[in-house]
C-alpha positions in Angstrom: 1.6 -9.4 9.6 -1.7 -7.8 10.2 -5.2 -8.0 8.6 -8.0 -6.0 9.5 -11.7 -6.4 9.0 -12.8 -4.4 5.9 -16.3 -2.7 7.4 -18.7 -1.0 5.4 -18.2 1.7 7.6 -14.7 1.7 7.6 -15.0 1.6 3.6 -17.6 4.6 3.8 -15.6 6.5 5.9 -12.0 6.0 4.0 -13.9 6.5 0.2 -16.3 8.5 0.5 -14.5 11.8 -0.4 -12.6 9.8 -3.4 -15.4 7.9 -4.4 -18.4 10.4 -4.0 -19.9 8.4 -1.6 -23.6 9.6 -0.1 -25.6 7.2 2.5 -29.1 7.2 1.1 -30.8 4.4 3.3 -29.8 1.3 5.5 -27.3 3.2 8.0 -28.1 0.6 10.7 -25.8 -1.8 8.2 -22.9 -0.5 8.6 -21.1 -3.1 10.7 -21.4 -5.6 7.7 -18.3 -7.1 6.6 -16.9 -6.8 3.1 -15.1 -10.3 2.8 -14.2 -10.0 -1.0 -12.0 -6.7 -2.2 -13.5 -6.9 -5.4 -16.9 -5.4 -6.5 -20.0 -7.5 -8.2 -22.5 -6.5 -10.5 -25.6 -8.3 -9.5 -27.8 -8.3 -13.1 -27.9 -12.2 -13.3 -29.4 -12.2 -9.4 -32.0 -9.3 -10.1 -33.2 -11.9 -13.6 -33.5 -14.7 -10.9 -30.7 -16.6 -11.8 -29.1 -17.2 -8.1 -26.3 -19.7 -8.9 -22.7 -18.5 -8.5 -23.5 -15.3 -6.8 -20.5 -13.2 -5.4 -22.7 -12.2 -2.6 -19.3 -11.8 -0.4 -18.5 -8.3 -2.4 -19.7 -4.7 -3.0 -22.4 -4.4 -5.2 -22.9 -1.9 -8.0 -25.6 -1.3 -9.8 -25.6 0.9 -12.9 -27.8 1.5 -16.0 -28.2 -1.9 -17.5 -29.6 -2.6 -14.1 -31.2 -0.1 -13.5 -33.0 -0.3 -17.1 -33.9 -3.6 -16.2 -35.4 -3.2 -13.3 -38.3 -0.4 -14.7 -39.1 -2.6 -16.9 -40.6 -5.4 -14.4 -43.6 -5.0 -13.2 -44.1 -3.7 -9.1 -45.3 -7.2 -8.1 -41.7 -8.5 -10.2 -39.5 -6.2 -8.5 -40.8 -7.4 -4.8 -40.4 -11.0 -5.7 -36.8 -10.2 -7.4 -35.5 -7.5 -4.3 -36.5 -10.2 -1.8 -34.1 -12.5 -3.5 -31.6 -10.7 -3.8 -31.3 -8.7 0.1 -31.9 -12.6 1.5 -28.3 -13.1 0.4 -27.1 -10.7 3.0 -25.1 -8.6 0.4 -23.0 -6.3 2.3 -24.0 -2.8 0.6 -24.9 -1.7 -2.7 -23.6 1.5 -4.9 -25.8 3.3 -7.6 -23.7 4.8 -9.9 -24.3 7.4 -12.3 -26.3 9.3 -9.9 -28.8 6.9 -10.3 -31.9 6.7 -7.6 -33.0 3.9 -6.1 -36.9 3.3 -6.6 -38.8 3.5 -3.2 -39.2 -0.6 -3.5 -35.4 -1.0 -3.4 -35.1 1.4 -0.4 -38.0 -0.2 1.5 -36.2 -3.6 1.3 -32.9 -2.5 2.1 -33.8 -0.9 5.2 -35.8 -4.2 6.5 -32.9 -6.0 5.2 -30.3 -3.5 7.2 -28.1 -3.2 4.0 -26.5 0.2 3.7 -27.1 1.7 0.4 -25.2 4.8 -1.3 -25.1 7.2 -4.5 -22.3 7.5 -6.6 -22.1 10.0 -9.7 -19.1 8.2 -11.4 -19.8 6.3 -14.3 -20.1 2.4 -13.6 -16.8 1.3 -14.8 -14.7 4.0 -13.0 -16.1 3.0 -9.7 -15.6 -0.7 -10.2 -11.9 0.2 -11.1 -11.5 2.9 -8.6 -13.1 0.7 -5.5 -11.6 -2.2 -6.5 -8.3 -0.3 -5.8 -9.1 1.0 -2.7 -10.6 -2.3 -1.5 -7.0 -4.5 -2.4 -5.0 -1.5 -0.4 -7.1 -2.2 2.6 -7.2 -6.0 2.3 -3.7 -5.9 1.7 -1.9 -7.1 5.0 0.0 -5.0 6.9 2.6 -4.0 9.5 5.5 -1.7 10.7 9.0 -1.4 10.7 11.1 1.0 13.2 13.2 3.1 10.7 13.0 5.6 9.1 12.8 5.7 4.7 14.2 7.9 2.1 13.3 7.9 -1.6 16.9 8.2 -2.9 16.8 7.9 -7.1 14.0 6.0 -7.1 15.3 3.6 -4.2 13.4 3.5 -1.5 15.7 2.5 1.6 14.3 1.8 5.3 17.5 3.1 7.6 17.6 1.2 10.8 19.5 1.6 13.8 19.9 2.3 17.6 18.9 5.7 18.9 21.5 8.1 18.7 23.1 6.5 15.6 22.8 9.0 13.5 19.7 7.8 11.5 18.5 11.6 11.7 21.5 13.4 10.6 21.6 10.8 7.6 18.0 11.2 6.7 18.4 15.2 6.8 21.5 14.7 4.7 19.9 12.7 2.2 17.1 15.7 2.1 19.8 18.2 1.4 21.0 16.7 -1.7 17.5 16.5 -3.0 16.0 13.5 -1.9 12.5 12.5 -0.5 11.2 12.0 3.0 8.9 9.0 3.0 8.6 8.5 7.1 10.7 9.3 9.8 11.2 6.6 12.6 8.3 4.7 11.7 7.6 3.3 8.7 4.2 1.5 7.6 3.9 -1.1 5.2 1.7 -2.2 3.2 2.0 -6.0 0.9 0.9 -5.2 -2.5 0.0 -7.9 -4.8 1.7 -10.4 -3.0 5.0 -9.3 -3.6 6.3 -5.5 -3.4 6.5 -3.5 -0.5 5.3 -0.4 -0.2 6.4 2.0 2.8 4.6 5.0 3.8 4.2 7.3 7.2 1.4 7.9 9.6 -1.1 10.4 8.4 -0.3 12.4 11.3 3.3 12.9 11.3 3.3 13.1 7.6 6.0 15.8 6.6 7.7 15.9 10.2 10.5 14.6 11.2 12.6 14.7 15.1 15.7 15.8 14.9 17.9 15.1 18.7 18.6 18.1 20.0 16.2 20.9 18.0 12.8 18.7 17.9 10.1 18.5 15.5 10.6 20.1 12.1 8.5 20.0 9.3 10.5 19.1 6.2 8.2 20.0 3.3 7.8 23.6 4.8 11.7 24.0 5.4 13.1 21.5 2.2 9.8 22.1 -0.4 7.4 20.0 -1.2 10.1 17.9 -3.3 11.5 16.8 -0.2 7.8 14.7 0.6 7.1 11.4 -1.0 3.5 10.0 0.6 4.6 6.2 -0.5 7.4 4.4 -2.0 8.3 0.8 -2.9 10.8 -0.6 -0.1 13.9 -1.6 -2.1 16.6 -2.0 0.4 17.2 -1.9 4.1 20.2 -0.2 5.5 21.3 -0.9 9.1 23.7 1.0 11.1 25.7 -0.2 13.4 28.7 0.6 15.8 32.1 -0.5 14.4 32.8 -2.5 16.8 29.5 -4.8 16.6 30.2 -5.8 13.0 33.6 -7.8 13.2 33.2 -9.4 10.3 32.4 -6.9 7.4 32.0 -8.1 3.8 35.1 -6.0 1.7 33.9 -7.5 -1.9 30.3 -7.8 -1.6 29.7 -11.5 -3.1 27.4 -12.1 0.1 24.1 -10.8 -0.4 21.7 -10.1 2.9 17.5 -10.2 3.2 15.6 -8.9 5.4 11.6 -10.7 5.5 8.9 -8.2 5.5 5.9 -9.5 5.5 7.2 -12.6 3.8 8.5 -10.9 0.8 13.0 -11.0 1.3 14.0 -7.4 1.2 18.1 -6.6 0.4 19.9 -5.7 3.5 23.4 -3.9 4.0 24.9 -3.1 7.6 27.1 -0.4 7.4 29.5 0.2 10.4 29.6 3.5 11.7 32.4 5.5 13.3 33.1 9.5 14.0 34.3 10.9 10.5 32.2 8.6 8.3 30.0 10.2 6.1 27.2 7.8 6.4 24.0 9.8 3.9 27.1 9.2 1.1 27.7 5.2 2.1 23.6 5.0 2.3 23.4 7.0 -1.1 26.5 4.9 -2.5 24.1 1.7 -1.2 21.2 2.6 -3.0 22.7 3.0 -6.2 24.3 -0.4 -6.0 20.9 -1.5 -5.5 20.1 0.1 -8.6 23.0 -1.1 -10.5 22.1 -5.6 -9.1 18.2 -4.6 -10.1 19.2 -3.8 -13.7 22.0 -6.9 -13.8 24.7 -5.5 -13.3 27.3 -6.8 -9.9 30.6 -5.8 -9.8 31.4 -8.0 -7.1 30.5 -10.8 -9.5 32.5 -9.1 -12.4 35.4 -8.6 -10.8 35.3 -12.5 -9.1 35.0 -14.0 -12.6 37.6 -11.6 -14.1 39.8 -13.1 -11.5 38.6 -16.8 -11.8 39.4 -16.3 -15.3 42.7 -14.6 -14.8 44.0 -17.3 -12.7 42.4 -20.0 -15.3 44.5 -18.5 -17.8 48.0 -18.9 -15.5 47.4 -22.3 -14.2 47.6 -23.3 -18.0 51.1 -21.6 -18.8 
């Protein structure tokens, strides 16, 4: 598990094409650390009331704030923008467009505090960056397999190289599934609790296939054939027949995998020439589906027989 320093750089450089982002003053700030993935509105620190300040965040100011401020006077202003930059904020958004007065700028710049322009109204950005800032607090980490978005169940197929974890995947295309990554797959903990798998920006839409090479699957499948992210569900592992001796027949034993602490349902499935492994890891997914909803006919069929042979003992 992996987490990475949230920059204001490295927030700048991810958002600023989502968020409208535009570096008006304090580039020499960038290095500042973002520690909180939340975002502040500073009006109680610009009246002078410093307790409980969430200096730790991204500050926004927008047209209450703003407001306020034209209405001190210049000498006010000083006092109250020394104050608050002396808390070593890590950067500060106008939204709405709004322009910072020539004070504000002045002290940023001593203070090394980047400062940017947004035109989205105040309440957008806060729920927009807030977003954005979770995703890249979130912790992290990869998993070798590839993943498939099959009915709404995203399954991570693992296995040894030469398996056939490509031929599986490109079968599971054919019948109108959706690529999520090939080999590789990054994920992501979201809310402390579901998975969410996704590729590399840079092989995004490709895949290897043994024996032809690269092929890019939204140009030859349609874009249908793409999912960017999906919610890891179920791991399937292959395996040669002979390395699983003991294979579950009813099903009553029920397999995790831990990603990132979360426990992830796992199924190995033996493999042999003449199985037709995208139907067993399609046949898997749906009884995935089927437990998620309630419903296991392992358990069904156990009971039914529990009950059956209840029933005799008492004749």
């Amino acid at each position: 598990m992996q987490r990475d320093l949230v920059t204001v750089e490295r927030f700048y450089t991810e958002q600023a094409g989502p968020l409208e982002l535009k570096l008006v003053a304090g580039a020499s700030g960038l290095k500042r650390i973002i520690r909180e993935p939340t975002v502040n509105r500073p009006g109680l620190v610009l009246t002078g009331f410093t307790r409980y300040f969430a200096n730790k965040r991204v500050q926004v100011i927008g047209n209450a704030e703003a407001f306020y401020l034209k209405s001190l006077t210049p000498e006010e202003r000083e006092l109250r923008y020394a104050t608050f930059f002396n808390f070593k904020v890590p950067c500060v958004v106008f939204s709405r467009d709004l322009h910072p007065d020539r004070q504000f700028l002045k002290a940023a710049e001593e203070a090394d505090v980047p400062i940017f322009q947004c035109p989205l109204i105040t309440m957008k950005f806060i729920n927009l960056a807030t977003l954005a800032l979770e995703m890249m607090f979130a912790p992290h980490g990869t998993e070798m397999g590839s993943m498939v978005d099959i009915l709404g169940v995203g399954v991570i197929i693992k296995g040894e190289s030469g398996i056939g974890k490509s031929e599986s995947v490109l079968a599971l295309i054919e019948r109108g599934y959706s690529l999520v990554a090939d080999d590789i797959t990054k994920v992501t903990l979201v809310d402390g609790r579901e998975i969410i798998g996704t590729s590399a920006e840079l092989t995004r839409n490709h895949m290897e296939v043994r024996g032809i090479g690269i092929i890019n699957v939204a140009a030859m499948f349609g874009v249908k054939s793409i999912r960017r992210e999906k919610k890891v569900d179920l791991i399937v592992s292959l395996k040669g027949w002979n390395e699983v001796p003991d294979v579950d027949r009813v099903g009553m034993d029920e397999e995790f995998v831990r990603i990132l602490d979360v426990d992830i349902p796992h199924i190995t499935i033996p493999v042999r020439p003449g199985r037709d492994l995208a139907r067993l890891i399609e046949v898997a997914a749906f009884q995935t589906k089927l437990k998620a909803s309630g419903y296991n006919p392992a358990k069904e069929l156990n009971d039914r027989l529990i009950a059956k042979m209840a029933g005799a003992s008492k004749l």
